[in-house]
C-alpha positions in Angstrom: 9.2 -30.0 -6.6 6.1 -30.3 -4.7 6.5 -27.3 -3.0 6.6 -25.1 -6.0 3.8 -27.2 -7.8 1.7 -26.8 -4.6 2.5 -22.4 -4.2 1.4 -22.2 -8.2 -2.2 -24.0 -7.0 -2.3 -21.7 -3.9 -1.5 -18.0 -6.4 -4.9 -18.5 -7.5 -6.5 -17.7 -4.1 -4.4 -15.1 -3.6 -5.4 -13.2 -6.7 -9.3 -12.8 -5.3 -7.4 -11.7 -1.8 -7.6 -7.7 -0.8 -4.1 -5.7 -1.2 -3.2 -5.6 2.0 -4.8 -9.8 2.4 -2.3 -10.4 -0.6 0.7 -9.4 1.7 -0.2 -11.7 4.7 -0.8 -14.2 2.3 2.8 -13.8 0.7 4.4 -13.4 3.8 2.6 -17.3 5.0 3.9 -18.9 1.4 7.1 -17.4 2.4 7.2 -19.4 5.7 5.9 -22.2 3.4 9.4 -22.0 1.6 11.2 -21.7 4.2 10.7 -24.9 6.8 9.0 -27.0 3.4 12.5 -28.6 3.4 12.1 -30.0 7.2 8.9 -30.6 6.7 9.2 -32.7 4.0 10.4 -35.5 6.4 7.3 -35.9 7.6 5.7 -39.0 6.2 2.4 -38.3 4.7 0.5 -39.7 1.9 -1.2 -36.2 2.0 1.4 -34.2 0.0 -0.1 -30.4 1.4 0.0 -31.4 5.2 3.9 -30.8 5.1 3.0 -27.6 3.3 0.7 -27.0 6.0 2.6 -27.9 9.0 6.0 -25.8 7.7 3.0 -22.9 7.7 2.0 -23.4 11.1 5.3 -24.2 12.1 6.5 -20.6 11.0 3.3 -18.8 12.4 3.7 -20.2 16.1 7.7 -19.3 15.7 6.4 -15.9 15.3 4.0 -16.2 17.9 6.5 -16.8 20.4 9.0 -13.8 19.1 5.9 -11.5 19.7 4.6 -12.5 23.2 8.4 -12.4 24.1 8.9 -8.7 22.5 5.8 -8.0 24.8 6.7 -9.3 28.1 10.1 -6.9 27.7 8.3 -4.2 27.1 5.8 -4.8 30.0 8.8 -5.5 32.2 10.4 -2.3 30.7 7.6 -0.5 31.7 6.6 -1.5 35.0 10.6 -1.1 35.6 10.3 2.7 34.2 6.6 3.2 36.4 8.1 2.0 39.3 11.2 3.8 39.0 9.0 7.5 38.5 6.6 6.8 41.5 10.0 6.3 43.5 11.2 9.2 42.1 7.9 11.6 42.7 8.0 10.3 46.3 11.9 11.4 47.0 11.2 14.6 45.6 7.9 15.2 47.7 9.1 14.2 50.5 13.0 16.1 50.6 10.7 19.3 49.3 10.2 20.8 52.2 7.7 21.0 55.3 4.9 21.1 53.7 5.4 17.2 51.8 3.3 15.5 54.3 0.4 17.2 53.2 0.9 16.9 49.8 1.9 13.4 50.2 -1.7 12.6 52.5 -3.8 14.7 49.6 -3.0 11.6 47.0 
């Protein structure tokens, strides 16, 4: 398969590549396995640019799984900000006479 014949070509890189380098570069053959199959329908008289497309493909895929984890969490915490400040307020103000002046001092 071309796949495999193209990943055996590809090892050699990866043998000059730093530990932790070696990892990344496993993890983007490994994407390479995975979508090769769709992107093997891709006409090409360029056997590697369905290698490399089913690469990309799988990089911007987790691209998009990351900036969504991030908006959550931003969300989560302007959610859990919000919610404190509200929360610091009520307890200033319902303390007792002197919340007015603690409340003007911030």
């Amino acid at each position: 398969m071309v796949v495999e014949a193209e990943i055996v070509k590809l090892r050699k890189f990866q043998e000059f590549l730093r530990t932790e380098d070696k990892l990344v570069f496993q993890d983007l053959l490994n994407q390479c396995k995975l979508y090769a199959p769709y992107a093997s329908t891709m006409v090409s008289t360029i056997k590697e640019v369905p290698l490399l497309f089913s690469m990309l493909f799988g990089q911007h895929k987790k691209i998009i799984e990351l900036e969504k984890k991030i908006l959550m969490l931003e969300t989560l915490a302007t959610k859990t900000e919000t919610t404190f400040s509200a929360g610091i307020i009520t307890v200033l103000s319902s303390s007792c006479i002197e919340a007015p002046l603690i409340l003007a001092s911030f």
